[in-house]
C-alpha positions as CSV (number, residue, x, y, z in Angstrom):
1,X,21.7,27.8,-0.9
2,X,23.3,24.1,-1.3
3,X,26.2,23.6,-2.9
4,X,23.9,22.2,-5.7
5,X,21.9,25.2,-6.1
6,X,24.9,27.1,-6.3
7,X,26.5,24.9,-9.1
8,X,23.0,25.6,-11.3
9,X,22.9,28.9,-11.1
10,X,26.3,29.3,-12.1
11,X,25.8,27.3,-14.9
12,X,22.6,29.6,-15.7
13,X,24.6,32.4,-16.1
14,X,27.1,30.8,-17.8
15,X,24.7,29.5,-20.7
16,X,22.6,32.8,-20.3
17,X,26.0,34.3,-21.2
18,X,26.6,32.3,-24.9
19,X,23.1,32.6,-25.2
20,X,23.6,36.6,-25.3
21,X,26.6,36.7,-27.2
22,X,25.0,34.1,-29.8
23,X,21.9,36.8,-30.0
24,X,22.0,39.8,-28.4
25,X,18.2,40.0,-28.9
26,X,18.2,37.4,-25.9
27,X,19.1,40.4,-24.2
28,X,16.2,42.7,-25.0
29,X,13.3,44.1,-22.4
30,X,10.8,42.3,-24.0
31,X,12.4,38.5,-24.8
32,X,13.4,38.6,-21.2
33,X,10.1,39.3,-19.6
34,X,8.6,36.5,-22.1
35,X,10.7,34.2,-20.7
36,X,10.3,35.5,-17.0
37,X,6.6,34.5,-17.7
38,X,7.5,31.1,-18.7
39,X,9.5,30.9,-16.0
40,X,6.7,31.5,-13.8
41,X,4.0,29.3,-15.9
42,X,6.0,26.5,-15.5
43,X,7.9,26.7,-12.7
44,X,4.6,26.5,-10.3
45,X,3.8,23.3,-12.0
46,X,7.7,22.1,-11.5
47,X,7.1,22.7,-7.8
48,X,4.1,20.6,-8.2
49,X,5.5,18.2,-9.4
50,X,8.6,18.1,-6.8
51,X,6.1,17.2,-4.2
52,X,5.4,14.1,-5.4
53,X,9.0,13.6,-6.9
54,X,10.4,13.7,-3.2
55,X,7.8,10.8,-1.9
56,X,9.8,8.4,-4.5
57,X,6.3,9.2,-6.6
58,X,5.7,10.3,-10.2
59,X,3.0,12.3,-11.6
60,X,2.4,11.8,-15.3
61,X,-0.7,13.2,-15.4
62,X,-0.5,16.9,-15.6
63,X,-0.6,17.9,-18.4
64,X,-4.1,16.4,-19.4
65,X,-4.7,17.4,-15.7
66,X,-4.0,21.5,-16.9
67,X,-6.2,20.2,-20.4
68,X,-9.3,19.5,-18.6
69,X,-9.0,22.1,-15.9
70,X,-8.4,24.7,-18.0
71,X,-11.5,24.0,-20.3
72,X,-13.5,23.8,-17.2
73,X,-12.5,26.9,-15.8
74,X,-13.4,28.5,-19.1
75,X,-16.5,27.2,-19.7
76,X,-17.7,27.9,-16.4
77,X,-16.9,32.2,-16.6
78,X,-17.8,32.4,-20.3
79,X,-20.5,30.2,-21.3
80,X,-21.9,29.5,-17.2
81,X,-21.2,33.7,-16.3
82,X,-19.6,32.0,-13.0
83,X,-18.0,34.5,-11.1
84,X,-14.2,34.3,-11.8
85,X,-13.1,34.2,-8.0
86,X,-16.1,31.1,-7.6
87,X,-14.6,29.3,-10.8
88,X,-11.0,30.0,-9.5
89,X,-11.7,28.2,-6.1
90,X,-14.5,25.2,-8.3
91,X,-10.7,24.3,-10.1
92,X,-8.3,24.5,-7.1
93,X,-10.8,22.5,-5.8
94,X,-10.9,20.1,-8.4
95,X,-7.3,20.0,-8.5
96,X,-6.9,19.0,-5.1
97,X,-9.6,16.2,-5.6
98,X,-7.7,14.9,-8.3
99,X,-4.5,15.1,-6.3
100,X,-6.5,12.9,-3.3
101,X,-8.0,10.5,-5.8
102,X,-4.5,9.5,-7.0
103,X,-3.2,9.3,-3.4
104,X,-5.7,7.1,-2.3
105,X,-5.4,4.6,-5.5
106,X,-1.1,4.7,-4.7
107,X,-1.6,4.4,-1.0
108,X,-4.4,2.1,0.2
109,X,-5.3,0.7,-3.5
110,X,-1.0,-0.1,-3.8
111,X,-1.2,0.5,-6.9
112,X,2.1,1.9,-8.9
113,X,2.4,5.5,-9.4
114,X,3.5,5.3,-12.5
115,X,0.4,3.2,-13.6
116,X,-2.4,5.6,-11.5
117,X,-1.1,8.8,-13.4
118,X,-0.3,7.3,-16.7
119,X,-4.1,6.0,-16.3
120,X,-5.1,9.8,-15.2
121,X,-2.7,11.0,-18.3
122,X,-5.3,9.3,-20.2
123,X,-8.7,9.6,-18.6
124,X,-8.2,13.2,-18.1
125,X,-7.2,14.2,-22.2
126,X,-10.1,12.1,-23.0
127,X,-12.8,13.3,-20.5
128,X,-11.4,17.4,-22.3
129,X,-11.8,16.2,-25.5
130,X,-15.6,14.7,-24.6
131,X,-16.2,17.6,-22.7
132,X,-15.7,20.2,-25.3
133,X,-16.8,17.9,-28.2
134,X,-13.0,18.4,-29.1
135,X,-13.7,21.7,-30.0
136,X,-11.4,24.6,-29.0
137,X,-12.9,26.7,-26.0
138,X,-11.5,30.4,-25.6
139,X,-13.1,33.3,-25.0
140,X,-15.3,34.9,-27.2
141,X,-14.9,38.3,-29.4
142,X,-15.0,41.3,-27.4
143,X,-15.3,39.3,-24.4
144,X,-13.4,40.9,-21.5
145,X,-12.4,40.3,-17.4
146,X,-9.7,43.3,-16.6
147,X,-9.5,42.1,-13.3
148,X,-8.9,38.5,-14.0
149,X,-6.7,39.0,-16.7
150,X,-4.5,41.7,-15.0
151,X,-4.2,39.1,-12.2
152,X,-3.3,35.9,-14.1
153,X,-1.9,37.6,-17.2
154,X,-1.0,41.2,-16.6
155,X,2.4,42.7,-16.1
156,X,3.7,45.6,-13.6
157,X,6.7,47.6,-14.2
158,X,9.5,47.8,-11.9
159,X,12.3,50.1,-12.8
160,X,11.4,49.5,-16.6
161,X,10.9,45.9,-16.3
162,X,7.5,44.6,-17.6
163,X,7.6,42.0,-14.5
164,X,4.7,39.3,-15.6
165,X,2.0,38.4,-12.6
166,X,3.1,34.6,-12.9
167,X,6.5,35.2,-11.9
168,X,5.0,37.0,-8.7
169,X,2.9,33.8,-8.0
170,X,5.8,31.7,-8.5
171,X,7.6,33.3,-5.5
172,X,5.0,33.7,-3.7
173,X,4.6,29.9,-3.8
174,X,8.1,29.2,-3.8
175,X,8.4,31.1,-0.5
176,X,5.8,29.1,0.7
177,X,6.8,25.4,-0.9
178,X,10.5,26.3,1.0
179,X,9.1,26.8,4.1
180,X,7.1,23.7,4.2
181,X,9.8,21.8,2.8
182,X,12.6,22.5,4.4
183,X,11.3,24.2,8.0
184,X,8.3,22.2,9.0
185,X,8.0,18.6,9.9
186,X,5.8,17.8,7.1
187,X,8.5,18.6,4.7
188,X,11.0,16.6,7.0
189,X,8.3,13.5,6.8
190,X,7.8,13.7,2.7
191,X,12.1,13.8,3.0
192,X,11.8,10.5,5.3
193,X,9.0,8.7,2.9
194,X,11.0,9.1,0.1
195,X,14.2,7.8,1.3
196,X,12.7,4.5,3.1
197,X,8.9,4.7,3.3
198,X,9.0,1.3,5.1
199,X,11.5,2.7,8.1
200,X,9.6,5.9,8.2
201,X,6.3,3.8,9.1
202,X,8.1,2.4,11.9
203,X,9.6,5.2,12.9
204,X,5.9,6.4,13.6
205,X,5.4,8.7,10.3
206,X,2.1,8.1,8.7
207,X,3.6,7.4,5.7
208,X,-0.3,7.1,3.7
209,X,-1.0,10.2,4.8
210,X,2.0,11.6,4.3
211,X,1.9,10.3,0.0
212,X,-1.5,11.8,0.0
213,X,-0.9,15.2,1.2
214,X,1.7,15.1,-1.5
215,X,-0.4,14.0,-4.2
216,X,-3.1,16.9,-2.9
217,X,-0.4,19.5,-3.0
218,X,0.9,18.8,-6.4
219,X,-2.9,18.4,-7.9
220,X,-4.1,22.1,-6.2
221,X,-1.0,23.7,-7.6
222,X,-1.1,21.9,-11.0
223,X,-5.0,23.2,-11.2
224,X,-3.5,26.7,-10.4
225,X,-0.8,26.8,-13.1
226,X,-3.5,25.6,-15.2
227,X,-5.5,29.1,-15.0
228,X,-2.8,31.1,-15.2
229,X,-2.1,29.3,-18.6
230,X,-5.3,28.7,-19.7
231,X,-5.1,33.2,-18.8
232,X,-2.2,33.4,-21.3
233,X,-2.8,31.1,-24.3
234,X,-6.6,32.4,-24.0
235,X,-7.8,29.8,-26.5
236,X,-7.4,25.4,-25.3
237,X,-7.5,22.7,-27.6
238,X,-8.0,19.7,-25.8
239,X,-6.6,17.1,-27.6
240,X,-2.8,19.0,-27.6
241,X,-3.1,21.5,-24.5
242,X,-0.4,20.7,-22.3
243,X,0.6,18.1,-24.3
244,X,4.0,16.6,-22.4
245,X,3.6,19.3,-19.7
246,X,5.0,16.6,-17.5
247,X,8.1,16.3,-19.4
248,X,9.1,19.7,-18.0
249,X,8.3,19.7,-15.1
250,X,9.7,16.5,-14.4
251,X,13.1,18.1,-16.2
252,X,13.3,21.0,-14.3
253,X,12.7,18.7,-10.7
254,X,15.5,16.8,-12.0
255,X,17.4,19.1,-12.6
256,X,17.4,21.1,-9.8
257,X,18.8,18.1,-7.4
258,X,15.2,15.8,-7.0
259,X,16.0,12.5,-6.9
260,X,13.8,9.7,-9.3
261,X,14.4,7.8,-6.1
262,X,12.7,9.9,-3.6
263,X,14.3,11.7,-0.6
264,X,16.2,14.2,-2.2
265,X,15.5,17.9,-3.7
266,X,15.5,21.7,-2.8
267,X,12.6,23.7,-4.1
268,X,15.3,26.8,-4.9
269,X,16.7,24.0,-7.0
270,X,13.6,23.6,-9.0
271,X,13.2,27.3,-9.9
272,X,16.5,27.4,-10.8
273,X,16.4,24.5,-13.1
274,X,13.0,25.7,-14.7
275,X,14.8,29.3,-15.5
276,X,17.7,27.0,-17.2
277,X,15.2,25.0,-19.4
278,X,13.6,27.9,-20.6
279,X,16.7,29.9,-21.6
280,X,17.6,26.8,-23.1
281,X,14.1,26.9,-24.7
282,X,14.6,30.5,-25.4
283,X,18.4,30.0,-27.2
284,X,16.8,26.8,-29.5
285,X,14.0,29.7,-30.7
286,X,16.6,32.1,-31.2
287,X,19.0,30.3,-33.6
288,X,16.1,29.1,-35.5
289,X,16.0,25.5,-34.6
290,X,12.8,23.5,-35.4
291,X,10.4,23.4,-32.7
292,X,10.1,19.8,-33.3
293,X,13.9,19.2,-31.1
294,X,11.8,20.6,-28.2
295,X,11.3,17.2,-27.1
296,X,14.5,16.0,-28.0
297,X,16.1,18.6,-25.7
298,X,13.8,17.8,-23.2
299,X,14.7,14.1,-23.1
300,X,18.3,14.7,-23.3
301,X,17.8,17.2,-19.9
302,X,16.4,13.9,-17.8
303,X,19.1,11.6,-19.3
304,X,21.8,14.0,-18.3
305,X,20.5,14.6,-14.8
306,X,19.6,10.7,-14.3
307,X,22.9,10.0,-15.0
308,X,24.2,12.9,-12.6
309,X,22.0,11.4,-10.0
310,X,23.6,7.4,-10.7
311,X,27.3,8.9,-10.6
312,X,26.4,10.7,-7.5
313,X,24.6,7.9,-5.6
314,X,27.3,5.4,-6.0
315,X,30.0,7.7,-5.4
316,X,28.2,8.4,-2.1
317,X,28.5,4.5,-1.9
318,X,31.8,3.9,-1.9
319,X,32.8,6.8,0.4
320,X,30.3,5.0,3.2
321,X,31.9,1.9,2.0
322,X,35.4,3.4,2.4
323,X,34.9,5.2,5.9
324,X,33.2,1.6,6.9
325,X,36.8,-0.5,6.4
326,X,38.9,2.9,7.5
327,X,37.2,2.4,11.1
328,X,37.0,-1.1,11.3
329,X,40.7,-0.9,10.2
330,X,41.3,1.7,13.1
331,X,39.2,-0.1,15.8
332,X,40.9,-3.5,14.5
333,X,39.6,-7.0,14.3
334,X,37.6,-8.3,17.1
335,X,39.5,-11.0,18.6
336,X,42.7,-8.3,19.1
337,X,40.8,-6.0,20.8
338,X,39.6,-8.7,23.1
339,X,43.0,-10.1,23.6
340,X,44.6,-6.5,24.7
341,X,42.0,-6.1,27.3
């Protein structure tokens, strides 16, 4: 665990601590496991968005992304009787799609990140909306899939604890996200196309392919936090489902050590900055505050951990900087050295 990591999850504890003492009720079996389960709705899509975070990209689009997938994925088991395992794989599948699409448009099309998902942010809330006729889509009276919903939705207890299925898919993809980002030389490539895409294309790296893959990744793991959500809420409304989705996830990268830059971020780091948003989350419901600061706490979160991130990078700076004129000092200037030999 970096020293990071560490820092967060001490301050987790920390805040969980005031949080308890506040309201004890933070404290009871059944507030915790809620906010386990939001822990483990959001944090996939935080990974997700980490991916593309690391390249030096931005993905603005996931929420309407989780909008339209969701609706589909709906539609196709309830009103189409699709077999749930064939409409699981149609939306990964059209996830991963989406994911390539936006790649392709940053990569070979150079266009902006910023522009291709904020486009997608659009295109995607609209082509829900048209889709559904901008009605809500759920599932029907009486209308039932145990197995599906005791895998996206369903809880097991261990030793008392109702543990929610979405917090085992989160480690389970955590565990599989840390691997490929920090033991495989993929993950050391996306670390190198973030820092200095241009020196990472000379040094060989395919950096297109390298942004693409990213892009994929984050869109096949956005379209699978979009079932198990779509699982929990059980009814969508297109025009507000997973309305500033992205504002989270993006928070919760930031916060655990990503860099806006590129080149920087530990995937424990995300988890653990998706479990301090939510208990955060968890403390503004319990003392009553309007839902309507959400946002406002949201935006404050980025602010705070931009500025972290500025403070950091140029105190990194001036220690090179420093070290730089201590050896040349050291070594002293060119003309005495050549002189004593």
């Amino acid at each position: 665990m970096q020293k990071k990591d560490l820092s967060l999850l001490v301050l987790i504890l920390v805040v969980g601590t005031v949080v308890a003492f506040i309201n004890p009720r933070f404290l009871l079996v059944g507030n915790l496991s809620n906010t386990a389960n939001q822990v483990g709705l959001f944090g996939i899509l935080s990974i997700a968005e980490a991916f593309v975070i690391i390249i030096g990209g931005i993905e603005l689009s996931v929420g309407s992304v989780i909008a339209l997938l969701s609706v589909l994925f709906i539609d196709l088991i309830v009103n189409h009787d699709v077999n749930w395992m064939v409409a699981f794989a149609i939306v990964i599948a059209g996830g991963l799609v989406i994911g390539l699409v936006h790649g392709t448009l940053v990569t070979k099309m150079h266009i902006q990140a910023f522009v291709v998902t904020l486009c997608g942010l659009l295109i995607y809330r609209g082509a829900a909306r048209y889709y559904t006729e901008d009605a809500t889509a759920g599932f029907g009276f009486g209308a039932s899939f145990p197995m599906l919903e005791w895998f996206t939705a369903g809880r097991t207890n261990v030793l008392g604890f109702p543990l929610p299925h979405s917090v085992v898919a989160l480690i389970v993809v955590t565990a599989i996200a840390w691997i490929v980002l920090h033991r495989s030389v993929f993950g050391r490539y996306l670390y190198a196309v973030g820092k200095n895409e241009e020196a990472a294309r000379y040094s060989g790296i395919r950096s297109d392919r390298v942004v693409i893959s990213a892009y994929i990744v984050c869109g096949g793991l956005t379209a699978f936090a979009a079932i198990l959500i779509a699982m929990y809420t059980r009814s969508i409304s297109p025009a507000v489902h997973g309305s500033f989705y992205e504002l989270y996830a993006i928070a919760a990268a930031v916060l655990g050590g990503c860099s806006l830059r590129g080149g920087e971020g530990s995937i424990i780091g995300v988890v653990l900055g998706t479990i301090l948003l939510q208990v955060l989350q968890n403390l503004v419901n319990l003392l009553g505050i309007p839902s309507s600061l959400n946002f406002a706490v949201m935006g404050t979160v980025i602010l705070i951990g931009v500025l972290a991130d500025q403070y950091l990078v140029q105190r990194r700076r001036r220690a090179v900087t420093a070290k730089g004129r201590l050896q040349a000092n050291i070594a002293g200037p060119p003309l005495e050295r050549a002189s004593a030999e």
